[in-house]
C-alpha positions as CSV (number, residue, x, y, z in Angstrom):
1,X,-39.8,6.5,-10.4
2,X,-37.1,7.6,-12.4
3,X,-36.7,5.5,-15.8
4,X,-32.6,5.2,-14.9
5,X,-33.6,3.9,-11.7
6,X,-36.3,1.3,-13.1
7,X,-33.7,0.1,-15.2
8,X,-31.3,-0.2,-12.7
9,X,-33.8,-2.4,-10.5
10,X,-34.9,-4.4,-13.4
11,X,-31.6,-5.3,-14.2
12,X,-30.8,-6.0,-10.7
13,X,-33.2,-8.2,-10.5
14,X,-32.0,-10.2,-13.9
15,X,-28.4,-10.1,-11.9
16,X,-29.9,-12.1,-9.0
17,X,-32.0,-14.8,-11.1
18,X,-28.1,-15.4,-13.0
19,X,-26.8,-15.0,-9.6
20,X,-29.4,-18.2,-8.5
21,X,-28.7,-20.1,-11.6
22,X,-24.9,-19.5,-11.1
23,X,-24.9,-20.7,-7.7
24,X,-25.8,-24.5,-8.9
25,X,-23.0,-24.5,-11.1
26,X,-20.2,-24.0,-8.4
27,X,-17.5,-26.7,-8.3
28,X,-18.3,-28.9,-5.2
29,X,-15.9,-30.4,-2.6
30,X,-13.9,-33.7,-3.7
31,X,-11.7,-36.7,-2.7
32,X,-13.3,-36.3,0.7
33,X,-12.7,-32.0,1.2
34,X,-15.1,-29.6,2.3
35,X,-16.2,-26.3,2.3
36,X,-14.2,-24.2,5.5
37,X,-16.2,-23.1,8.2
38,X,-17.7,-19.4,7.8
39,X,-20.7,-17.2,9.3
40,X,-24.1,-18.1,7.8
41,X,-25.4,-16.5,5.0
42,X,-28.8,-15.1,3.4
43,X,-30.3,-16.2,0.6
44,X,-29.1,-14.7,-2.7
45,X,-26.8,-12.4,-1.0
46,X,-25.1,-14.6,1.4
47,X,-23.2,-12.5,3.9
48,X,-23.0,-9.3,2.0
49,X,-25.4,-7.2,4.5
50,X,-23.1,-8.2,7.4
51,X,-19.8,-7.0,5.9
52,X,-19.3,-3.2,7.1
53,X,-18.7,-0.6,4.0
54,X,-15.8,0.6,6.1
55,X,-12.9,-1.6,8.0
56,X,-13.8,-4.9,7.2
57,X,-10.6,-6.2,8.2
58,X,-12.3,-5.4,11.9
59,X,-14.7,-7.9,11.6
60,X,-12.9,-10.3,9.5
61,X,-10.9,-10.5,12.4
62,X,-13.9,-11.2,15.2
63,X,-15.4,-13.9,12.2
64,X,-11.5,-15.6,12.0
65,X,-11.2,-15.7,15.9
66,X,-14.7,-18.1,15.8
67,X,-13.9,-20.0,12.5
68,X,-10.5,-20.7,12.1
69,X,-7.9,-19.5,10.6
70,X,-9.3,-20.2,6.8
71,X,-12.5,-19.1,7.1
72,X,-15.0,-18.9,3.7
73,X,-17.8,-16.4,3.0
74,X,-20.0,-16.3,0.6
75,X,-20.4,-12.3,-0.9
76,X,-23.7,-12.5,-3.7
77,X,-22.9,-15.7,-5.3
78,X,-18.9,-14.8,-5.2
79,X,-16.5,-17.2,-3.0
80,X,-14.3,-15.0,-0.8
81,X,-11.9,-17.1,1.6
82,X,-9.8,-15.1,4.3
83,X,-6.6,-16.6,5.9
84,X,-5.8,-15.1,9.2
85,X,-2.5,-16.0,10.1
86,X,0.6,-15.8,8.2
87,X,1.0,-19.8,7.6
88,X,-1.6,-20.1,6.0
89,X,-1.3,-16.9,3.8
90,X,2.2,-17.9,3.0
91,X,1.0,-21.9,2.5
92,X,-1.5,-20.3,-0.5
93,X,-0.1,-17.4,-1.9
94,X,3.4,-18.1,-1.6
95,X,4.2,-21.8,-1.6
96,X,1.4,-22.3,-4.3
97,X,1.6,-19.1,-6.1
98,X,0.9,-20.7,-9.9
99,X,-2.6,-20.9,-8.4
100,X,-3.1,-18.1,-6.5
101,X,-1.2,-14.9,-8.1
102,X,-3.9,-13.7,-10.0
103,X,-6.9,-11.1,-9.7
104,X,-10.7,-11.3,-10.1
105,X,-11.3,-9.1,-13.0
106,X,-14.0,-6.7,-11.5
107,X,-16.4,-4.6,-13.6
108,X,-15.3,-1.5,-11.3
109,X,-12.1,-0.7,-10.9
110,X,-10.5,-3.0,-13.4
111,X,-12.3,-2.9,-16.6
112,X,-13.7,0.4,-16.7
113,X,-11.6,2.7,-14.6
114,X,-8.6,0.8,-15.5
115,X,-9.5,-0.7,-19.0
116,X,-7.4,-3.6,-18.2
117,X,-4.1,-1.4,-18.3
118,X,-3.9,-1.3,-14.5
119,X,-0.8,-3.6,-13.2
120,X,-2.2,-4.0,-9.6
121,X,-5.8,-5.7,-11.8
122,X,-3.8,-7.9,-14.3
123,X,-4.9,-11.4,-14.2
124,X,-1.8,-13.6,-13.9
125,X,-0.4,-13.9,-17.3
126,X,2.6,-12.5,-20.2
127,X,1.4,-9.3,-19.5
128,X,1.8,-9.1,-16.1
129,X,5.3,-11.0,-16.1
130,X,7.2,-8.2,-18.3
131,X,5.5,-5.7,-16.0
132,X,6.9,-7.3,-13.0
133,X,9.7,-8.0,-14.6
134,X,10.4,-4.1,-15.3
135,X,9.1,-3.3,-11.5
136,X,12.1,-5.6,-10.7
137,X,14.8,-4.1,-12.7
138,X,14.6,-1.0,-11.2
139,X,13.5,-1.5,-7.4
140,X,15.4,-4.4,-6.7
141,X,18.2,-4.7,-4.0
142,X,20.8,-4.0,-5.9
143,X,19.9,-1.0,-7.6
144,X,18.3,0.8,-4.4
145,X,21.5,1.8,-3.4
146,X,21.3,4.3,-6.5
147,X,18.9,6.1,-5.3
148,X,20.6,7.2,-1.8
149,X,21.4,10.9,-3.0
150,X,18.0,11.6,-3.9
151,X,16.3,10.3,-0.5
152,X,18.7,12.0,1.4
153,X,18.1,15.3,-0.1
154,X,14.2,14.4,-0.2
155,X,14.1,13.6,3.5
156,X,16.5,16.6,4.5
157,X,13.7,18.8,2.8
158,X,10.8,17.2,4.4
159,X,12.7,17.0,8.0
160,X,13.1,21.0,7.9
161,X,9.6,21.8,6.5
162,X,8.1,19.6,9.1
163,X,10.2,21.3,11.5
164,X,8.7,24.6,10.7
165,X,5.0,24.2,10.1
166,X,4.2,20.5,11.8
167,X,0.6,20.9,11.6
168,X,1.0,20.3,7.7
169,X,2.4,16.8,8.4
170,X,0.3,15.1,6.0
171,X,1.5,17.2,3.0
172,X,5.4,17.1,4.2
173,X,5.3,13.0,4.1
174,X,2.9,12.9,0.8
175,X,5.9,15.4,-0.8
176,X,8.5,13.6,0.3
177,X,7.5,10.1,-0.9
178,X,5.9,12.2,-4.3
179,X,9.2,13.5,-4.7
180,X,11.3,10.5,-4.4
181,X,8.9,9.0,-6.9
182,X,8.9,11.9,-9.5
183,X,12.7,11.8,-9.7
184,X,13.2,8.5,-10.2
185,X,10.4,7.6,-12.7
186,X,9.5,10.9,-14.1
187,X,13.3,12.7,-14.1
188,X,11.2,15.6,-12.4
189,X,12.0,17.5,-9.1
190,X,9.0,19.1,-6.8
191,X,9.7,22.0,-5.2
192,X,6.2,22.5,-3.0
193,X,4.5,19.5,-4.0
194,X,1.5,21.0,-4.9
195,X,2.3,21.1,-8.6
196,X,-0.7,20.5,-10.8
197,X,1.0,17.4,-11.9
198,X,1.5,15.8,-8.5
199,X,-2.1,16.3,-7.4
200,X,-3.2,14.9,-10.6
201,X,-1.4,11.7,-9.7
202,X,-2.5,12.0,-6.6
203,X,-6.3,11.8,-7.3
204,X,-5.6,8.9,-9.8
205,X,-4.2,7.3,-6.5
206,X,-7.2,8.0,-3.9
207,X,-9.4,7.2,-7.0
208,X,-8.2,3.8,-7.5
209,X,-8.2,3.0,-3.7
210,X,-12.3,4.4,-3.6
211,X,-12.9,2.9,-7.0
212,X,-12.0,-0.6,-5.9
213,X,-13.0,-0.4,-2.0
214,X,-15.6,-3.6,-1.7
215,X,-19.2,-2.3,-1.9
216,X,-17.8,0.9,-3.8
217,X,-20.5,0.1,-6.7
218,X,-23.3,-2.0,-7.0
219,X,-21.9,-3.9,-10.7
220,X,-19.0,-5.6,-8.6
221,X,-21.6,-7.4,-6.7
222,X,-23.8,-7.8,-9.7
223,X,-22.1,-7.7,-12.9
224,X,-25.0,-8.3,-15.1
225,X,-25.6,-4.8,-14.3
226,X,-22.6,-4.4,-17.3
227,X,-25.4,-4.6,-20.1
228,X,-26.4,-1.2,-19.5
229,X,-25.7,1.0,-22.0
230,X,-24.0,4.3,-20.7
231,X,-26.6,6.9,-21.5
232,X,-28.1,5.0,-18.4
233,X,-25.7,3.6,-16.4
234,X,-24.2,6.6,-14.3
235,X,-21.4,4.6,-13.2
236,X,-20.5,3.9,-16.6
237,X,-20.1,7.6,-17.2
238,X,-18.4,8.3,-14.1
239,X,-15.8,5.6,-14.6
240,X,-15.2,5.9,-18.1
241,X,-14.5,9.8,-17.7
242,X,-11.9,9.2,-14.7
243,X,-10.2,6.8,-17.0
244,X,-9.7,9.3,-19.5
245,X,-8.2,11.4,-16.7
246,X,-5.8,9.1,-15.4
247,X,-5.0,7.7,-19.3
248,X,-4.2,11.6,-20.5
249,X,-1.7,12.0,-17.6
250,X,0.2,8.6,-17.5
251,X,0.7,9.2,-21.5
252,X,1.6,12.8,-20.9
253,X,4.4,12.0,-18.3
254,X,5.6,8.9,-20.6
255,X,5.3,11.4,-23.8
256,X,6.9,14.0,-21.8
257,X,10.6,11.7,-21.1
258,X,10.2,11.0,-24.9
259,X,10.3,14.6,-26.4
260,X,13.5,14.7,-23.7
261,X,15.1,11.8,-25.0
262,X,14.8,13.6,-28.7
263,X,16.1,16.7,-27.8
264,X,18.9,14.7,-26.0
265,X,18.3,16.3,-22.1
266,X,16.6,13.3,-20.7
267,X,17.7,12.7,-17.2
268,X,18.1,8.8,-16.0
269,X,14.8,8.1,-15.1
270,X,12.6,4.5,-15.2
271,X,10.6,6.2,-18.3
272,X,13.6,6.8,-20.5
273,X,15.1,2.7,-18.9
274,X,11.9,1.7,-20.6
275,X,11.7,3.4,-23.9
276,X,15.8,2.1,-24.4
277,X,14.9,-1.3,-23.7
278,X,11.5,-1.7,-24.3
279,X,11.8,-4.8,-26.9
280,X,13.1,-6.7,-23.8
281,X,9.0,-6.6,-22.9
282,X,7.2,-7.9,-25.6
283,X,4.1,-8.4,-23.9
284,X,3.9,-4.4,-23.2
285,X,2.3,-1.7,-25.1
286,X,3.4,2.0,-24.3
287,X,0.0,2.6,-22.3
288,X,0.6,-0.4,-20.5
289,X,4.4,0.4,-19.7
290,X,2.8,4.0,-19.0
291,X,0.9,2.3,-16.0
292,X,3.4,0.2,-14.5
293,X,5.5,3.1,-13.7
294,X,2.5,4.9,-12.6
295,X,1.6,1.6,-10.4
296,X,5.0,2.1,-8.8
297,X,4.4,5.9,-7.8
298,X,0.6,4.6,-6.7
299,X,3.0,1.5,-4.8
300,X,4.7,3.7,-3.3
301,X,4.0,7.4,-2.7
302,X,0.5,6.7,-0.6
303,X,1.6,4.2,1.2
304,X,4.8,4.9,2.8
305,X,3.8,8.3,3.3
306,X,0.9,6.8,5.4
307,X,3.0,4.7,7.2
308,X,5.0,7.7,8.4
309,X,1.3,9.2,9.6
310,X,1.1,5.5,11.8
311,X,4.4,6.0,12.8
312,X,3.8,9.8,14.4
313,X,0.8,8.6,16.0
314,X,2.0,5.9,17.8
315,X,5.5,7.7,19.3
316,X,2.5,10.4,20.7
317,X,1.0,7.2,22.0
318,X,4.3,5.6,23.0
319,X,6.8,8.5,23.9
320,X,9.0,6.2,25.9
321,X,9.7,4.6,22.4
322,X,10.5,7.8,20.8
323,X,13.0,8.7,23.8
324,X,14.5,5.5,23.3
325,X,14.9,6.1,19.4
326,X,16.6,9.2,20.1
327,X,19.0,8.0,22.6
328,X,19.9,5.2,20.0
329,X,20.3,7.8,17.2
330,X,22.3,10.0,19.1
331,X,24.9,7.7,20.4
332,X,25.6,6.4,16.4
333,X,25.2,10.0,15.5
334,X,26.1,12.2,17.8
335,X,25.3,16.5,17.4
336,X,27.3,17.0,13.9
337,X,25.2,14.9,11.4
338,X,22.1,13.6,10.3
339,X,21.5,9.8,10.2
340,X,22.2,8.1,6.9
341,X,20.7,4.9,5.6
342,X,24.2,3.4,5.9
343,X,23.6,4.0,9.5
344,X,20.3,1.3,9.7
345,X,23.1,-1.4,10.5
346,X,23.8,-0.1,13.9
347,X,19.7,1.2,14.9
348,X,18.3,-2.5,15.7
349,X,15.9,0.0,18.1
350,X,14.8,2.3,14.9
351,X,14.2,-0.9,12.9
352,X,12.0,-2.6,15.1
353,X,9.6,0.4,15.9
354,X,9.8,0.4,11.8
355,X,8.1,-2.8,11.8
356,X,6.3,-2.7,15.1
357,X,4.4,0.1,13.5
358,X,3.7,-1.8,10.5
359,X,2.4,-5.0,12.3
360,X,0.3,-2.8,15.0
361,X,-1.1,-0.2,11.9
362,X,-1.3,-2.2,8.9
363,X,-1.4,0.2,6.1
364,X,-2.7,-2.4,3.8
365,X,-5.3,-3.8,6.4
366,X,-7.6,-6.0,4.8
367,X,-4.6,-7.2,1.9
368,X,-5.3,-6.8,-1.7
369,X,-7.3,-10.2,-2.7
370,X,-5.6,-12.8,-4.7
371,X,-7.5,-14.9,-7.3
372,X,-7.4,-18.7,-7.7
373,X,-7.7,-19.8,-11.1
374,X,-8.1,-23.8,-10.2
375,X,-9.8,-26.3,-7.9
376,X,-7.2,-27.0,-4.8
377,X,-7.4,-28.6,-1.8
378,X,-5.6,-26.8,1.7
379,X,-5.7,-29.0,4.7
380,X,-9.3,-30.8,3.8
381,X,-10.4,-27.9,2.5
382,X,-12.1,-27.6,-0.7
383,X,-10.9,-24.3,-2.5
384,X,-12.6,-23.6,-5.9
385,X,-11.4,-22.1,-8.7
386,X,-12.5,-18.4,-9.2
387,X,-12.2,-17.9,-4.8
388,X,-10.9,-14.3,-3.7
389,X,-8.6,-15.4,-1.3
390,X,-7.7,-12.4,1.3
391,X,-4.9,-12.1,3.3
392,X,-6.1,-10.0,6.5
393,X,-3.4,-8.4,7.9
394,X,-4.7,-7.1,10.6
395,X,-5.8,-10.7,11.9
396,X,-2.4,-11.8,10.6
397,X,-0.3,-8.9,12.2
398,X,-2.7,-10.1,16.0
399,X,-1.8,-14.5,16.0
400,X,-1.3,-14.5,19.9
401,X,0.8,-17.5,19.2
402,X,3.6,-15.5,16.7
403,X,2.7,-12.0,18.4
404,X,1.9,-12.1,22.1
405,X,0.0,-9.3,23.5
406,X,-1.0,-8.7,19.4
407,X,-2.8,-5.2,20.6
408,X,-0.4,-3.8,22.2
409,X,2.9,-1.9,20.7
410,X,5.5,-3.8,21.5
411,X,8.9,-3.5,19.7
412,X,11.0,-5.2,22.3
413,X,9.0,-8.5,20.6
414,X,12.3,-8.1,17.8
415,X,14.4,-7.3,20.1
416,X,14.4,-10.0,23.0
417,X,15.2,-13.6,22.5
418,X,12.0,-14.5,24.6
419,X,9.3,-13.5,22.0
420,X,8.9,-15.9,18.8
421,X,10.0,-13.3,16.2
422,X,13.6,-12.8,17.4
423,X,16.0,-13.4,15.1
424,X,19.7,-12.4,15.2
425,X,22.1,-10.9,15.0
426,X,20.5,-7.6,15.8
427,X,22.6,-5.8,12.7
428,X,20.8,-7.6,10.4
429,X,17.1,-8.2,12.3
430,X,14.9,-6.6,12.6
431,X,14.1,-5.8,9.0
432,X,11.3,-5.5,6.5
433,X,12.2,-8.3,3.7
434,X,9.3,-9.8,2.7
435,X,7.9,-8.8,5.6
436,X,3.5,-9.6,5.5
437,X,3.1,-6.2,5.5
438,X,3.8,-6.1,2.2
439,X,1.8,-8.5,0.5
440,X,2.6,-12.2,0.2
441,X,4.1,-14.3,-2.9
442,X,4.3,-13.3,-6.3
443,X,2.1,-10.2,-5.5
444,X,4.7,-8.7,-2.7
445,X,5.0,-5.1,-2.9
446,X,7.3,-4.2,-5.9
447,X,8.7,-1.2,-4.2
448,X,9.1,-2.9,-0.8
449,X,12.7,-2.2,-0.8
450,X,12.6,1.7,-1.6
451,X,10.0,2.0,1.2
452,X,12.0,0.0,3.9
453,X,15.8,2.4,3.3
454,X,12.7,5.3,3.3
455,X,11.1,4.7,6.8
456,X,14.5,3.8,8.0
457,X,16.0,7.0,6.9
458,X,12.9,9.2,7.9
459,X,12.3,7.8,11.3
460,X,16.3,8.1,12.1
461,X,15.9,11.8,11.3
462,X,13.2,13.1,13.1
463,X,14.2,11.2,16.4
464,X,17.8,12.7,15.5
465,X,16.2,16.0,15.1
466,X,12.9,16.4,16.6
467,X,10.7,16.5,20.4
468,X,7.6,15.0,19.8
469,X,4.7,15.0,22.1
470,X,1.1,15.1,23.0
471,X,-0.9,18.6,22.4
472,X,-1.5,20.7,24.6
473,X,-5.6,22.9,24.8
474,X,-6.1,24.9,27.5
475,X,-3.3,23.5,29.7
476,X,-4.6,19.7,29.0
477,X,-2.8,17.2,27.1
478,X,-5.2,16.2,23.9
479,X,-5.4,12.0,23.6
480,X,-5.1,11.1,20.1
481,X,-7.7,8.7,19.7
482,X,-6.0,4.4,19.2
483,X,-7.9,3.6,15.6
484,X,-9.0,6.8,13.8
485,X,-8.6,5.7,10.3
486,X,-9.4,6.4,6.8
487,X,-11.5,4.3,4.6
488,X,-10.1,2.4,1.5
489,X,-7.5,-0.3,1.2
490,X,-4.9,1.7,2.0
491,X,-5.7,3.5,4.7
492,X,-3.9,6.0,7.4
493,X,-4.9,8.1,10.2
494,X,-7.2,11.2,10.0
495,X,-5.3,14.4,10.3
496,X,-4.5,14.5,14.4
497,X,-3.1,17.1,16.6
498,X,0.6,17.4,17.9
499,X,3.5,19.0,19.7
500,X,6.6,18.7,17.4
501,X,9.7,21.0,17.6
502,X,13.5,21.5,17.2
503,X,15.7,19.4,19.7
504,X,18.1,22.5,19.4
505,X,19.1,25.6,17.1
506,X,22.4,23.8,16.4
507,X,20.8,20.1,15.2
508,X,18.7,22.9,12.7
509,X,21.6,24.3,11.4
510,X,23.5,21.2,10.6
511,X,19.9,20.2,8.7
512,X,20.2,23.5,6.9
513,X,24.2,23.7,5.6
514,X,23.0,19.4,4.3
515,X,20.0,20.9,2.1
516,X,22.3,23.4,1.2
517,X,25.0,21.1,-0.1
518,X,23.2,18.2,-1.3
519,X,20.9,21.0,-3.2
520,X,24.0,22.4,-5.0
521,X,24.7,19.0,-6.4
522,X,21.4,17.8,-7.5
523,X,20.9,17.4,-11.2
524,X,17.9,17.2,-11.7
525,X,17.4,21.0,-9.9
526,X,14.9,22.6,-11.8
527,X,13.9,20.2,-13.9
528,X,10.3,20.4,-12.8
């Protein structure tokens, strides 16, 4: 045997005598609580072995349908609660958000891939307030409207590409949410969106999603496995050399807006709103600033990108909701113009196949795991400090009793006054303020109202401007398969096949002369 892997084993086995000793320590119900109800457990490793290392949301959701809506498990020695329908996520994580807004500090992908600079990791404290409180500044819903010009141009660019080569879907959506991203933090236009820069971000973002997956690496279950010194640990190596990746290029593209700001050709950007007002956030150093904008593009880019993957999915799946779309679209819009997002007003239809695609594809699945950092009671049940409480969205997004027929793609459900989530009037709801899919509480999605005017304004254009169907091999149509997802806690569909094309020459053209005018005045053109 390998002396590394003796090591490893030895000190695995010191993690699960602490692990033992730990377990007898654990706050125990009071004032008449108890534990909620949960699957059975082994010893030492309680229910670890019977959590899959891919979609656990899946069988969270089989486990909440037999245990309740609050259900506990116990994952080697760690308390992990899940809540499964919205009242109860929003009864924790909203209505008692002083307790449950912060984040277990795991060895993984918080203190050495992240070092603790991470935004999406901090623990709920000074630190994390001036970051949000920056995040807020500039994606709020006052200042969204700012950034119109640049999604327009950013969609018009990803509309005609994905006209022309719609097999490359997955790069036309990753571009356009990329680009939108780049300009507003970064000052920087893409042109193909395969600049070196961009991918770098990129991998920082599909590394922190792997990085912090649950069963990703054997020290978040065991910690004690920490006291390894690197020349031995391989994860230790691994991790510290991808933070030095992801450190050299968030300090390069901060360090960058700088040397701008000297030389006096900075554009507006949330870089250069930092640097100007920086003493407003005491609590941030320039490497933590650094990361909260990069947080935001990692916020934003991935996911609303993959949410546009969902959504082209499931109008190949549902085409009689596509045709619908594009009868709505036209009759605002007519031949002549593209939709706007001053338009969404008048698109009740676009909006709720928005958020029907959110509820039925939960990007975020299995929600990002909040932290409570005291003894609380919920209901008669006891809920000790240090629990990871998870909001599962995809048992949340499937309550029969809020969303009947919860597997099936429904939009009318926003649309008709006889399902629960109607509201009115209709040019107002449907919409996606703090909608679940976003997170709950004080850990909502910062960029929540950049990605709603985005999927508004990119869904409104390809219906306006696009025939989308099932493919075709050898004369057949090809069935997309229902739940063909990647792993990781964001997640989207794998790369699937389908028929896209022009509605007409004319609609092209009036997608063409808009690039070409909205190009002309950009001022950031060439920037990059």
């Amino acid at each position: 045997m390998a002396y590394s892997s003796l090591v490893l084993l030895i000190a695995a086995a010191f993690a699960l005598g602490l692990l033992a000793i730990s377990s007898n320590k654990r706050s125990q119900p009071k004032n008449g609580s108890k534990f909620p109800p949960g699957p059975p457990g082994k010893p030492l490793v309680g229910n670890l072995p019977d959590i899959p290392p891919k979609h656990s949301w899946l069988k969270f959701k089989k486990w909440s349908d037999q245990y309740g809506p609050l259900m506990r498990l116990n994952i080697a020695g760690r308390e992990h609660y899940v809540a499964s329908t919205e009242k109860v996520a929003n009864d924790l994580l909203r209505e008692r958000g002083g307790i449950y807004s912060s984040r277990e500090q795991l060895p993984a992908a918080v203190q050495l891939l992240s070092k603790n600079l991470r935004p999406l990791f901090w623990p709920y404290n000074d630190t994390w307030r001036d970051g949000r409180k920056f995040m807020h500044q500039v994606s709020n819903s006052t200042v969204v409207g700012n950034y119109q010009a640049t999604q327009i141009l950013e969609s018009a660019r990803m509309l005609r590409d994905l006209i022309k080569d719609p097999n490359n879907y997955e790069h036309w959506f990753e571009r356009y949410s990329a680009g939108i991203i780049f300009r507003l933090a970064f000052g920087k236009t893409l042109e193909t969106g395969h600049e070196q820069s961009v991918r770098n971000v990129f991998n920082v973002v599909h590394t922190v999603e792997r990085v912090a997956s649950p069963g990703a690496y054997l020290v978040d279950t065991f910690p004690s496995l920490l006291i390894l010194p690197q020349a031995i640990a391989p994860f230790k190596q691994e991790l510290a050399g991808l933070h030095e990746r992801e450190l050299k290029l968030f300090r390069k593209l901060l360090n960058d807006v700088k040397s701008e700001m000297k030389a006096g050709t900075a554009p507006d950007c949330w870089e250069k709103d930092y640097l100007e007002r920086k003493a407003e956030f005491p609590h941030l150093n320039e490497d933590e600033a650094a990361y909260v904008v990069g947080t935001l593009f990692e916020a934003g880019a991935g996911t609303t990108a993959a949410a546009m993957m969902s959504f082209m999915l499931t109008m190949v799946l549902h085409p009689e909701w596509f045709k619908k779309l594009q009868q709505e679209v036209d009759t605002v819009c007519g031949n002549d113009r593209l939709p706007t997002i001053d338009d969404a007003t008048q698109l009740p239809i676009m909006r709720a196949v928005v958020k029907e695609v959110l509820r039925w594809r939960p990007v975020t699945a299995g929600g990002v795991p909040h932290y409570s950092i005291k003894d609380d009671v919920y209901n008669g049940h006891f809920i000790p400090a240090g629990t990871n409480i998870h909001a599962n969205q995809w048992a949340i997004h499937r309550e029969p009793g809020l969303y009947p027929d919860p597997d099936s793609f429904k939009p009318e459900r926003w649309l008709e006054s006889s399902y629960p989530t109607y509201r009115e009037p209709l040019t107002t709801y449907p919409n996606l303020h703090n909608y679940s899919a976003f997170g709950f509480g004080r850990r909502i999605c910062p960029g929540q109202n950049i990605a709603e005017r985005s999927l508004y304004l990119l869904t409104a254009r390809i219906a306006w401007a696009c025939d989308v169907g099932k493919a075709e091999k050898d004369g057949v149509e090809v069935e997309p398969p229902l739940y063909d997802y990647t792993s990781g806690f964001n997640v989207q569909p794998n790369w699937f096949a389908f028929d896209l094309k022009a509605r007409s020459q004319e609609r092209v053209s009036v997608l063409e002369k808009e690039i070409e005018k909205n190009g002309k005045e950009d001022p950031l053109k060439g920037r990059m």
